[in-house]
N, C-alpha and C positions, 0 to 999 in steps of 0.2 A: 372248701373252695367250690364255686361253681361249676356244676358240671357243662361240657359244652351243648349247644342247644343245634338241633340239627336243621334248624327253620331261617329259609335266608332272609335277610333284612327289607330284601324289598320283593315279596311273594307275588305279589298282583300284577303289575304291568310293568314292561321293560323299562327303563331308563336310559336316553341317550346322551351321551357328549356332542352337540352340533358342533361347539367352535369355541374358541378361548384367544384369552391376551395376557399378557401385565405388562406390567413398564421396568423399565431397568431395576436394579434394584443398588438406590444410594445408600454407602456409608456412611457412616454417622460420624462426622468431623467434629463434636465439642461445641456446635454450633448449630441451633436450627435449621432445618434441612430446606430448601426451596419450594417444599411439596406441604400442606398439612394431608392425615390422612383421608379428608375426602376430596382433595384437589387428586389425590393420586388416585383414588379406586373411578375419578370422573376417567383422567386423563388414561387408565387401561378397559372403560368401558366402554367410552366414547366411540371408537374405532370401529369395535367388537361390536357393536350396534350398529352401526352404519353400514354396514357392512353385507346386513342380514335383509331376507326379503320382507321380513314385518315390522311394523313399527315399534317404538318403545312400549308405547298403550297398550299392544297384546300384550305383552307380559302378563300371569297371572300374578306372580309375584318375585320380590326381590329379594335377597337373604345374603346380608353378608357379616364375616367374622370382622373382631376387632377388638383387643385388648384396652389401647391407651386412647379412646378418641378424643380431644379436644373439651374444655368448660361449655363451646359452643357446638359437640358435633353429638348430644345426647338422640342418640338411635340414632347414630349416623349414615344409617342406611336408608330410614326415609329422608333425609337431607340428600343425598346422591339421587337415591329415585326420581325425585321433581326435578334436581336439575339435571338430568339425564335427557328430562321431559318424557318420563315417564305415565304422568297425567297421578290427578288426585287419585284418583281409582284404585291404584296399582296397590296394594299392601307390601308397605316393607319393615325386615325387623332386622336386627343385630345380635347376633352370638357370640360368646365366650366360651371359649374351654383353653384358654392361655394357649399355648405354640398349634392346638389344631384348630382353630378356632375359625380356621376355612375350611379347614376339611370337615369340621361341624354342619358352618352351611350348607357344603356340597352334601352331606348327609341327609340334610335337615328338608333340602330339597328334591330328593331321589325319593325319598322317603313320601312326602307329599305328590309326585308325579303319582309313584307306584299304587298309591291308595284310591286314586283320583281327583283328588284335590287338586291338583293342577296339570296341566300341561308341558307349560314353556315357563319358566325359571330361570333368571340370572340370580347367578351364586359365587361366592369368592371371599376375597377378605382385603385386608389393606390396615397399614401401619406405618405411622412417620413418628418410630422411636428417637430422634431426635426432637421432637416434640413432646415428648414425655414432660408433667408436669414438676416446679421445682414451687414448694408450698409451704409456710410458716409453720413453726412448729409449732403446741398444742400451748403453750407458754406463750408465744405472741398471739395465736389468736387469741385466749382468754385476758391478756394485757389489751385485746383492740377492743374487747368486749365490754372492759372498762373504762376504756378513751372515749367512746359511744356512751355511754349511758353517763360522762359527765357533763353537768351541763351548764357549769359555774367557774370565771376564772379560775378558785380557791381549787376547786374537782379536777381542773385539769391539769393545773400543776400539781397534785400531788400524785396524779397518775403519770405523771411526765416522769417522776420523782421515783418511779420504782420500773423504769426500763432500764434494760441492762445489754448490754451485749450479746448475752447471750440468746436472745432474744430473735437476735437474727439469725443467727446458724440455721439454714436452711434444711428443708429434708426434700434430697434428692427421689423425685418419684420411682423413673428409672429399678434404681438400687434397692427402691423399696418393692419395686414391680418382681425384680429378679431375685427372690429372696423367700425360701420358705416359711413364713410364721408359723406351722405345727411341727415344724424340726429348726428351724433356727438354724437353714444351711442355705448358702446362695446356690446358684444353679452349679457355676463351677465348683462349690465343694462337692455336691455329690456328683460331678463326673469325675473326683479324686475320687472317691470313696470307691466310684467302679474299676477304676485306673489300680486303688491298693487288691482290693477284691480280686478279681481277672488276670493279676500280674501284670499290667499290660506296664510295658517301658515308654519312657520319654522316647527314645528313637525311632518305636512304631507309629506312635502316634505325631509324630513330625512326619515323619516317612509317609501316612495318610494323608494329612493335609499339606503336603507336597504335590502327592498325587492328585488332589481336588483342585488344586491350580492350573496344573499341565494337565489336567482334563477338559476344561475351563477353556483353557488356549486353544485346544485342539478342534472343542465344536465353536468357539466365534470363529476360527480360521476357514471351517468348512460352513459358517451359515446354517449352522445347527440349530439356532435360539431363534427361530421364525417368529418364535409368538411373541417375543419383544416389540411391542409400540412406543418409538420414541416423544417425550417430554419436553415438550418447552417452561421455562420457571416464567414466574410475573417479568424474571428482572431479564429475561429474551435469552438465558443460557439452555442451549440444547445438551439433552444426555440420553445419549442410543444404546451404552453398554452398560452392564454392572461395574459401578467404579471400585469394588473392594479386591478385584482381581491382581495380585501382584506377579507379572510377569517373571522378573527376576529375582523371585523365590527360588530360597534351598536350601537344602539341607542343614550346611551351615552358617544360615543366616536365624533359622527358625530356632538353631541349638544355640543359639547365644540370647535368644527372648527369655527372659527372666518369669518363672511362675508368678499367676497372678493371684489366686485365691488363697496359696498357702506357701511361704516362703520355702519348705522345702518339699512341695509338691510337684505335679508333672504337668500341671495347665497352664500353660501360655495363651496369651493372644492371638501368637500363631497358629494351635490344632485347636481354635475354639471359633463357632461361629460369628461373623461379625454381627456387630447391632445396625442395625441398616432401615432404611425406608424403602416401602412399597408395595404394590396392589397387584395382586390376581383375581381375573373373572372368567369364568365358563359358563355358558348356557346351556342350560339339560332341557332336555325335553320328552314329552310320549312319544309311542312310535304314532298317534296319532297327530301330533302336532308337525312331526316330521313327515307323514303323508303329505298333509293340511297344504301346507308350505313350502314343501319339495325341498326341506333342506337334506344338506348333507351329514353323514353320521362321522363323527373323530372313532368314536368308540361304545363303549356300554361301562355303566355301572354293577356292577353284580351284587356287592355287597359288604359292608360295613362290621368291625367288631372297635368298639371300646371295652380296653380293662383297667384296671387299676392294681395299684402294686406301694410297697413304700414309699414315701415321698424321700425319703434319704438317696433312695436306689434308684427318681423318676426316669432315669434317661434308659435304664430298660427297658421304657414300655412298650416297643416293639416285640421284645422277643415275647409280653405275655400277649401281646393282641395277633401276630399274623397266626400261628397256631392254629388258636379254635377259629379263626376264618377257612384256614385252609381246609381243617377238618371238617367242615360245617360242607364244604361241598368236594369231599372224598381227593385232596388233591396234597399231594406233596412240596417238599420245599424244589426239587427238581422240575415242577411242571410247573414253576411260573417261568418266562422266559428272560423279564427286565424289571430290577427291581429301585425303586426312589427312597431309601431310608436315610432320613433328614440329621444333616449332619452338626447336630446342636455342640458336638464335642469330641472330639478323633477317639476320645478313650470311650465315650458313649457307644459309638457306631462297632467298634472291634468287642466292647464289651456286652453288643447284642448278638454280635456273629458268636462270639466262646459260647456264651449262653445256650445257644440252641444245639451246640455240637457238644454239652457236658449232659450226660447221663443223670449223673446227682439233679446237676438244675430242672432238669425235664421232670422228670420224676419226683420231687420236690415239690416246685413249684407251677406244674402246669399236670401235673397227672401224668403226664405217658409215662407210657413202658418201657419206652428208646429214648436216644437222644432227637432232637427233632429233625437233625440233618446241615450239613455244612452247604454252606451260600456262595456258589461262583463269583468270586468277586469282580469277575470280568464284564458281569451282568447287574454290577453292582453301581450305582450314581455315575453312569458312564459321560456324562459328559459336566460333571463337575459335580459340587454340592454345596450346602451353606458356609462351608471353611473357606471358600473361594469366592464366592455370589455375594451370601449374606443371611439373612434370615429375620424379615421383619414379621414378628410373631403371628400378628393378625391374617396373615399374608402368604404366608409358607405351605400350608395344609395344600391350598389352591394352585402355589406352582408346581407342587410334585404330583399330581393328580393331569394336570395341562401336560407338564415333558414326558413324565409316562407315556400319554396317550400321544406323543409327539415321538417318542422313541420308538414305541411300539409298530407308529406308521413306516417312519425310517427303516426299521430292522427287517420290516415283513414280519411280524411275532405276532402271537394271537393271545396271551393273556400276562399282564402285569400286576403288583402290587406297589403303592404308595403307602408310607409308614413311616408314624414320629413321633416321638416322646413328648410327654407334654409338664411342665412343670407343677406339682401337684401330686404328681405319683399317677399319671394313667398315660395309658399308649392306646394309641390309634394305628388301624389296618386298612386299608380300602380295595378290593379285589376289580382289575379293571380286565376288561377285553375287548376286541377288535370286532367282536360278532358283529354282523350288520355295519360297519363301517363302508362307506362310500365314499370316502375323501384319505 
């Protein structure tokens, strides 16, 4: 195993948080969403620009994540840039690393501040998995392949002559997206896998994504979610909230959901992330561009670790990535003060907390000599998380990295961590703080 490296990810120049948005975050109804994903990263970026004292043109450039983009949204990033009005100028690109695939950007960005390649960066992600595509299987298309190259009455009847039914059965993208091809397990089996692993029961993990609801209610009631920009659709519907919130959740509502990945398994629909549409954006910048400009500081990037880990066991990948982050700058699981770990699966999230409070695991699999330390779960996704919200993959890296730094301002706290598993077998950490914050 790698040993940890003591050198922080962005050594050269600081990195700031100036400001951030997203948009609600829609559920995914069985029905294309109102949004595609670059209508959504417009409508959370739009604001967040206008908003600022420089125009779109400064941008050096623009960087955002995105899993499923559209037949028409290839590098959907330079498609958002221009119509941002961005100007030709502006270089924009599009990342992938499934569920962090914002928080890549926002890496990928700090990363370029810190070297000097850039300044000012808009960064983020966005995802209207309802739009995911639904695509002929590999039988019709080499049947169209044949219908095409006839070009004789005689030739097309007899390609007519060998379609079949089966022909059409569609292949759901989606389900192909959430699905591992080097272990041949969906997302939800291996957060069984962690659920049988961990001991964790059905009860706890209802019990969790209970709590992620009535967490939920508690900051829209107090005007918690600031950085929510509301959405108008083509067809003139407005949507200011996350629609996947269920109020009158409980206990025993959630114990009567039937498992969905394995009939006598412990993941329901209920402690499992919804599939959902929408965008997060934040703008970094140098402390010289924040001289420049006289903008306001949210927070600081400090520093970034990617690990990787089984793809059976991905929803770990917290417990291998904050570690060597912490380590990397002498700091314990106690001195972070609020933590965002992305709530892909209720057996996920408790089976990254056991993880780091078992010896064996420590010691095993991350080197130490202790266990890593037990996590205050009161300082834990306090004001909801994706069991409640949602979690549009492309998209998620980017809101927990924004509420962090939105918690953090709330609480009076000086340093945070944002962290979440990503399908594939790797975890993501991101080390944030309030140093030099002005706002």
């Amino acid at each position: 195993m790698n040993t940890y490296s003591l050198r922080p990810a962005y050594p050269y120049r600081k990195v700031y948080v100036v400001d951030g948005s997203r948009t609600p975050f829609l559920k995914v109804t069985g029905q294309p969403g109102p949004l595609t994903s670059a209508d959504l990263a417009l409508a959370a970026a739009r604001p967040l620009l206008k908003r600022q004292p420089f125009d779109p043109s400064d941008l050096d450039e623009v960087i955002l994540g995105c899993v499923m983009p559209r037949a028409d949204e290839a590098n959907i990033t330079r498609i958002v840039s221009l119509r941002l009005g961005c100007g030709e100028a502006v270089p924009a690109w599009t990342v992938q690393r499934n569920c962090a695939s914002a928080m890549q950007a926002i890496d990928s960005a700090a990363s370029n501040i810190s070297i000097g390649r850039s300044d000012l960066v808009l960064a983020g992600g966005c995802e209207a998995m309802s739009h995911a595509p639904v695509l002929f299987n590999n039988n019709m298309v080499r049947w169209l392949g044949h219908w095409q190259k006839a070009r004789t009455l005689k030739a097309k009847l007899m390609a007519l002559s060998t379609l079949r039914p089966a022909h059409f059965s569609p292949v759901i993208g989606l389900l192909k997206g959430l699905t591992d091809p080097t272990v041949n397990l969906s997302m939800g089996q291996t957060a069984e896998v962690l659920a049988y692993h961990f001991n964790i029961t059905r009860e706890q993990m209802d019990e969790f994504a209970l709590a992620s609801h009535q967490k939920l209610i508690h900051a829209i009631d107090n005007h918690y979610l600031s950085e929510i920009e509301p959405i108008i659709s083509r067809e003139g519907f407005v949507f200011e909230e996350d629609s996947g919130l269920r109020k009158d959740s409980s206990i025993e509502q959630l114990a009567k959901l039937k498992a969905v990945f394995d009939k006598n398994g412990l993941v329901s629909a209920g402690n499992s992330a919804q599939i959902t549409d929408g965008a997060a954006c934040l703008i970094l910048a140098s402390e010289q561009a924040v001289d420049y400009y006289d903008l306001p500081v949210l927070g600081q990037i400090v520093d970034t670790h990617w690990s990787g880990l089984d793809p059976a066991k991905m929803g770990l990948g917290p417990a291998y990535a904050v570690p060597p982050l912490l380590l990397r700058h002498q700091l314990t699981i106690n001195d972070i003060d609020y933590w965002e770990l992305n709530e892909a699966f209720a057996s996920q999230v408790l089976a990254c907390l056991s993880a780091w409070q078992s010896e064996d695991f420590c010691r095993d699999e991350l080197n130490l000599t202790n266990a890593f330390g037990s996590l205050d779960t009161t300082r834990l996704n306090v004001d909801g998380g994706a069991i409640a919200l949602g979690h549009p993959v492309g998209a998620t890296g980017a809101r927990l990295v924004l509420h962090l730094l939105q918690v953090l301002k709330r609480k009076d706290a000086k340093m945070g961590v944002a962290t979440l598993c990503i399908g594939g077998g790797q975890g993501g950490a991101m080390l944030l703080s309030r140093e030099g914050a002005t706002s």
